[in-house]
DRENVOPA-371553 format. One record per residue (C-alpha): residue number from 1; residue in three letters; x, z, y. Coordinates in Angstrom, 2 decimals, padded with zeros to 5 digits. Each point is the difference from the previous one (the first is absolute). Layout:
BEGIN
{pt NUM; ALA; {X; Z; Y}} ...
END
This chain:
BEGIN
{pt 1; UNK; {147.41; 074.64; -136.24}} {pt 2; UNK; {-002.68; 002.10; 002.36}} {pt 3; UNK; {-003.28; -002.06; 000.12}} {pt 4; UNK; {-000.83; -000.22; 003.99}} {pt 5; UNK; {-003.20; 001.52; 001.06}} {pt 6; UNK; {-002.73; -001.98; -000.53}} {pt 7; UNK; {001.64; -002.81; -002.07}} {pt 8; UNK; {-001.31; 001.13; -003.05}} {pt 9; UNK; {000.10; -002.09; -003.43}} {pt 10; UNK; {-003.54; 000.90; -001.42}} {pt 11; UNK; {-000.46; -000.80; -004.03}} {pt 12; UNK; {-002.95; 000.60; -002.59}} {pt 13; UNK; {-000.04; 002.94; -001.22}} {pt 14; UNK; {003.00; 001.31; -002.57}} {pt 15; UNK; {001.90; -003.47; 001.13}} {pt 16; UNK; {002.30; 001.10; 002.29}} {pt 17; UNK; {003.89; 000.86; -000.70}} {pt 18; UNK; {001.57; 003.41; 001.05}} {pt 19; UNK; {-000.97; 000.67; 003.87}} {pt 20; UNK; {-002.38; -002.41; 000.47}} {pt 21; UNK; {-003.91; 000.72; 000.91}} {pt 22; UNK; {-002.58; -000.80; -001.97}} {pt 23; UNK; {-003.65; 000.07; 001.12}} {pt 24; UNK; {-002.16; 001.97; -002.58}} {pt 25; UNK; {-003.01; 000.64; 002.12}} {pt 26; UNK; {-001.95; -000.92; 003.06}} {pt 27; UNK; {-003.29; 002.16; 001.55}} {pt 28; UNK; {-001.38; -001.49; 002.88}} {pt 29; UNK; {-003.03; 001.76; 001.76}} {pt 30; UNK; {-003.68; -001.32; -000.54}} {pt 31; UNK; {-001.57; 003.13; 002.04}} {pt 32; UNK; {001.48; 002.67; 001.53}} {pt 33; UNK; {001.42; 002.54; -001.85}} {pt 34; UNK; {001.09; 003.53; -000.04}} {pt 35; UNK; {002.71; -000.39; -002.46}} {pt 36; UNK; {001.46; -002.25; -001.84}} {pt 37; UNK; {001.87; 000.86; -003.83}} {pt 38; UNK; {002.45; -002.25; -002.15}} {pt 39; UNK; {-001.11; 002.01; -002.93}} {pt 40; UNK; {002.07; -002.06; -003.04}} {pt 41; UNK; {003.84; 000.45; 001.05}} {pt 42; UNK; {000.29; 001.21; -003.78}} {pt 43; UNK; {000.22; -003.47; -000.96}} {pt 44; UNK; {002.63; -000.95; 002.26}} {pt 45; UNK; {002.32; 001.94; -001.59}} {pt 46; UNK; {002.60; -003.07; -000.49}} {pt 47; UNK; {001.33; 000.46; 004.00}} {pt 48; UNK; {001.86; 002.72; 001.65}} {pt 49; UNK; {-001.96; 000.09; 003.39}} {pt 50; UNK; {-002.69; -000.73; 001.59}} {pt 51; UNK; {-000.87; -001.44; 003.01}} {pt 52; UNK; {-003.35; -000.10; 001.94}} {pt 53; UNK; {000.12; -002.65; 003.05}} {pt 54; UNK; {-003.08; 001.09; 002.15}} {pt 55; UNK; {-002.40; -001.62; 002.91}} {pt 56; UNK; {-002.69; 002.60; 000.63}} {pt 57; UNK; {-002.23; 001.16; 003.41}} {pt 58; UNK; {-002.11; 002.28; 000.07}} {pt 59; UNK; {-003.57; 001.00; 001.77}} {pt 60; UNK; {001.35; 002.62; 001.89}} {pt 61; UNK; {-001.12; -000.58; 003.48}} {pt 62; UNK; {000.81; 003.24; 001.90}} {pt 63; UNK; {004.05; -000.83; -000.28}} {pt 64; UNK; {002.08; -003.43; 000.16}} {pt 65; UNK; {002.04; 001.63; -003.27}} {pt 66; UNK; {-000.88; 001.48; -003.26}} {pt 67; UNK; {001.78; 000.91; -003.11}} {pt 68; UNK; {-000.95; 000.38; -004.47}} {pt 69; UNK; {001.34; 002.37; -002.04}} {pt 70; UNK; {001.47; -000.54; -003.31}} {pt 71; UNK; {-000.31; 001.20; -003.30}} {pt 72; UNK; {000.96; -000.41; -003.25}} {pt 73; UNK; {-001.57; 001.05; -003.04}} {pt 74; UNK; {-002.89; 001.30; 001.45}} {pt 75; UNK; {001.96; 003.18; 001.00}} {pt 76; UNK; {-001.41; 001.27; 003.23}} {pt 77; UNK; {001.79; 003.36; -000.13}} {pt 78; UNK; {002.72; 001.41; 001.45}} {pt 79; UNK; {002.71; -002.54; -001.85}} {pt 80; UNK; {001.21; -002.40; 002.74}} {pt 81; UNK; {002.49; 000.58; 003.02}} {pt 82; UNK; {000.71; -002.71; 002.79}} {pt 83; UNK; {001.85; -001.00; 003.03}} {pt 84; UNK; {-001.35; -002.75; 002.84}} {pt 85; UNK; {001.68; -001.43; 003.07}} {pt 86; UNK; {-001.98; -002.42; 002.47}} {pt 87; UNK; {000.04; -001.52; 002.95}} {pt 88; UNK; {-001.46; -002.34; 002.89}} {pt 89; UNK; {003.19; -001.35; 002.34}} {pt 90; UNK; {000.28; 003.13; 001.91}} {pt 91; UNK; {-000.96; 002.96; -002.33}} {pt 92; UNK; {000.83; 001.21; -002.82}} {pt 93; UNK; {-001.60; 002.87; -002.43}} {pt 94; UNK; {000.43; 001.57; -003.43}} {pt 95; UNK; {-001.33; 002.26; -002.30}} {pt 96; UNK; {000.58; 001.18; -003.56}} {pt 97; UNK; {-002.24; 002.00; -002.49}} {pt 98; UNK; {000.69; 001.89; -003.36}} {pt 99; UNK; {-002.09; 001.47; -002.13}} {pt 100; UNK; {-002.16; -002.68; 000.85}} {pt 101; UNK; {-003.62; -000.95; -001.80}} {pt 102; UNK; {001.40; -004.43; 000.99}} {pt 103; UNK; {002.91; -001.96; 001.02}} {pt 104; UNK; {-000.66; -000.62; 003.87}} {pt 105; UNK; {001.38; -003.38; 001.34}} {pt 106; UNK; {-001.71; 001.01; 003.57}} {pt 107; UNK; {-000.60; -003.24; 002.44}} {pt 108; UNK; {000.14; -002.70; -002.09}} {pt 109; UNK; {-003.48; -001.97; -000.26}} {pt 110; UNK; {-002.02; -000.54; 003.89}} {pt 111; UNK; {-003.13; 001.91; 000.39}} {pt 112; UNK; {-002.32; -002.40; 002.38}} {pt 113; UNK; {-002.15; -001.78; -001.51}} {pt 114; UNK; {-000.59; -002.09; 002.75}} {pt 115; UNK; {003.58; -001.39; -000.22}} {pt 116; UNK; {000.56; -003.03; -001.82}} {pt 117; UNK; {003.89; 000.75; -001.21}} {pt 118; UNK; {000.65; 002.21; -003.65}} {pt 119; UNK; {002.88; 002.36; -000.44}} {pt 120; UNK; {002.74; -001.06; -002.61}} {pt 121; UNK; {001.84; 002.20; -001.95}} {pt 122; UNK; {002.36; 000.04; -003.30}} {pt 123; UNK; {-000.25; 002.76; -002.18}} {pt 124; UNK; {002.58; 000.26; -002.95}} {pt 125; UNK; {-000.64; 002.43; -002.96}} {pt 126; UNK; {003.70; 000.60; -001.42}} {pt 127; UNK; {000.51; 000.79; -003.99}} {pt 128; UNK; {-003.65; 000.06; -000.13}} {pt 129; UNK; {-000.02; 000.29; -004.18}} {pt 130; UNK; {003.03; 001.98; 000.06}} {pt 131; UNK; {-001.03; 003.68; -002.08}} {pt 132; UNK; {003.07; 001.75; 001.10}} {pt 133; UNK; {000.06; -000.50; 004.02}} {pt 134; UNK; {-002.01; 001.41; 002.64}} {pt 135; UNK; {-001.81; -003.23; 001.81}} {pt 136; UNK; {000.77; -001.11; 003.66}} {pt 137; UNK; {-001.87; -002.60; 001.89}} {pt 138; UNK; {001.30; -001.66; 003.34}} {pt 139; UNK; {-001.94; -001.81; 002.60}} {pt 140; UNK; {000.18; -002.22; 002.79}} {pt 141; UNK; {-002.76; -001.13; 001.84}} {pt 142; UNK; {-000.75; -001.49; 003.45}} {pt 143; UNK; {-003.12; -000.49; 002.16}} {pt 144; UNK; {-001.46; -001.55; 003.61}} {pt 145; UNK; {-002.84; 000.69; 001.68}} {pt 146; UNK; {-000.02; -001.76; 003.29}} {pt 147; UNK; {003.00; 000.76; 001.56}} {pt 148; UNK; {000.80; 003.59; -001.94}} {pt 149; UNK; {002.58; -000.91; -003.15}} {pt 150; UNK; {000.59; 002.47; -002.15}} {pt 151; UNK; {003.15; -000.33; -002.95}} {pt 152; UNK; {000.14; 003.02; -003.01}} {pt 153; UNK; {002.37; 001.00; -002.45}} {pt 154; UNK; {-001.38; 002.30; -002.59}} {pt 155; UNK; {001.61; 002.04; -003.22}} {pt 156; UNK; {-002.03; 001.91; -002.68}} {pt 157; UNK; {000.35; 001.86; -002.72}} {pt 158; UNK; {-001.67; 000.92; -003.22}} {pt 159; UNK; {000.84; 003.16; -001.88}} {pt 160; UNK; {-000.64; -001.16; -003.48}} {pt 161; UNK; {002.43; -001.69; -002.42}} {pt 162; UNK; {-003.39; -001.81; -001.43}} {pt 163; UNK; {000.13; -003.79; 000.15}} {pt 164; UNK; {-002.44; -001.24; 002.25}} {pt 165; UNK; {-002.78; -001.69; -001.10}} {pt 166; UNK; {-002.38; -000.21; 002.86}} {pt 167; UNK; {000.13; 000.01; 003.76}} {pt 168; UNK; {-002.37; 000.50; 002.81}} {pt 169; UNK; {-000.53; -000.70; 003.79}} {pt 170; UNK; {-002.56; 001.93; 001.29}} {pt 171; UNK; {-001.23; -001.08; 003.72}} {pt 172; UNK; {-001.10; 003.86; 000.76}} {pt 173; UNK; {-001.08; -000.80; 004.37}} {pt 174; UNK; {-002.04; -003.14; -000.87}} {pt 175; UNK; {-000.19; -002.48; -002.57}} {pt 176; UNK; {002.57; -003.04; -000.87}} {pt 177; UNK; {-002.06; -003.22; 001.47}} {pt 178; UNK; {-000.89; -002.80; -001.91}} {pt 179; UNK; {002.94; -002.28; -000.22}} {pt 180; UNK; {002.63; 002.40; -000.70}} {pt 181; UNK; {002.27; -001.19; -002.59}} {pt 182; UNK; {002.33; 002.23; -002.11}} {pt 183; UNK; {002.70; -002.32; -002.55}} {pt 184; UNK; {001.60; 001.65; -002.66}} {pt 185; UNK; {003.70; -001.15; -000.82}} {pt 186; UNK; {002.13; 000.99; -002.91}} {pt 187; UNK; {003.93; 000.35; 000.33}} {pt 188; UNK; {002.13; -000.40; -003.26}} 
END
């Protein structure tokens, strides 16, 4: 049976049953940051996915949107390809990148400080341990700033059969604000 959006059973960690989600980690932001790594996913080797369920802003004041690029492994070469979609009620834009230096979910966190809301996305790291399959990520994230809303949907990919042992969001326009949490959920 699908498990509706948001109606998540959440366990300790290594007690869930196939398909369930099981918090491993939580960073929340005591000062603004420019990145933020989950440096251990080694150890997590008992789940099939991974899941990162983000609220983030950022200090960028020049734009109501702003965006982090992902990376995994600390490779920040030419190793990742991706594809974005977004909109705001009555545009709509994409993009897509290969050969890229980072996976590029585009509009997904707001960029005014001044604003009181966070972005929320969900980021899910497929076969993450897996040695002999590329990796893919998929994202969905959502934002409002005043009255501009803006909804993402995000793919990436990783050229490297390597499992996965560390990922990173780096905030490269202006630093993650203090507050910004980042959870880290294991699938079975």
């Amino acid at each position: 049976m699908p498990i509706p959006l948001g109606v998540l059973a959440v366990a300790g960690a290594g007690a869930g049953a196939t398909g369930s989600f099981d918090l491993l980690e939580t960073t929340v932001l005591g000062s603004n940051a420019a990145s933020v790594t989950f440096s251990s996913l080694g150890s997590y080797s008992a789940y099939k996915h991974l899941q990162v369920r983000y609220t983030v802003k950022t200090a960028r004041t020049a734009f109501d949107i702003d965006f982090y690029q992902l990376t995994l492994n600390g490779v920040t070469t030419a190793s990742y390809a991706y594809h974005h979609l977004g909109g705001n009620g009555s545009s709509v834009t994409s993009d897509n990148g290969a050969n890229s230096s980072f996976i590029y979910p585009w509009i997904t966190v707001p960029g005014n400080a001044t604003t009181s809301g966070f972005g929320a996305g969900i980021l899910d790291l497929l076969d993450f341990s897996s040695t002999s399959k590329n990796k893919t990520v998929r994202i969905f994230a959502g934002q409002t700033v005043s009255a501009t809303r803006y909804l993402a949907l995000a793919s990436g990919f990783y050229n490297s059969t390597n499992a996965i042992t560390s990922m990173t969001f780096t905030f490269p326009n202006a630093n993650a604000l203090t507050g910004s949490r980042f959870s880290l959920y294991g699938i079975k």
